[in-house]
N, C-alpha and C positions, 0 to 999 in steps of 0.2 A: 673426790670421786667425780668423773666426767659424766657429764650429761648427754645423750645420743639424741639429735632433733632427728626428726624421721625427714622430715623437708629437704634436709640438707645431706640427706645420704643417697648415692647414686643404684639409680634401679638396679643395676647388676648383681649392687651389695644384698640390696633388700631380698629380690630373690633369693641370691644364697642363701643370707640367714633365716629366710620365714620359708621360702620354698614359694613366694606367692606373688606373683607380678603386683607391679605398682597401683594398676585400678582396682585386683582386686585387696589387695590389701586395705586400698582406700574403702570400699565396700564394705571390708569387714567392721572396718572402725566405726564407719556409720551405722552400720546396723548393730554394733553391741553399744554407739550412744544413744540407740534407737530403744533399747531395752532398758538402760539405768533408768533409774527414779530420777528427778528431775532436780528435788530437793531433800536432804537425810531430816538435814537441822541435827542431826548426835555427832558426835565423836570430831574428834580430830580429823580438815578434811585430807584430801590427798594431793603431796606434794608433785608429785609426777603429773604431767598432762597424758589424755585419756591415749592418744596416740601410740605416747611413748610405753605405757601398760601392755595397750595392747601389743605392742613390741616384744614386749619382754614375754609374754605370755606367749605369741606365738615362737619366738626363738627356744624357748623353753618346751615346747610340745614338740617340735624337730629335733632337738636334740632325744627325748625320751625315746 
């Protein structure tokens, strides 16, 4: 399975798949690390970095 660094993807890309220019994309990422808890301490943490989440998350609500 490949891994998508969001750094290393060119804005034109990123628009297409999120629908969302590159600052605010940047924007959004800060503002949903703006809302996580800081620390769980449960469970297994998560192996994805929060960027690439949010990625996934937005390409996934474009497509719906």
């Amino acid at each position: 399975m490949s891994v998508i660094n969001v750094t290393s993807l060119r804005p034109r890309s990123l628009l297409n798949w999120t629908g969302l220019p590159v600052k605010a994309f940047l924007a959004l990422v800060a503002r949903v690390a703006a809302l996580l808890p800081t620390e769980t301490g449960r469970g297994r943490p998560w192996a994805p970095l929060l960027d690439n989440r949010v990625l996934l998350a937005a390409i996934a609500w474009r497509t719906t």
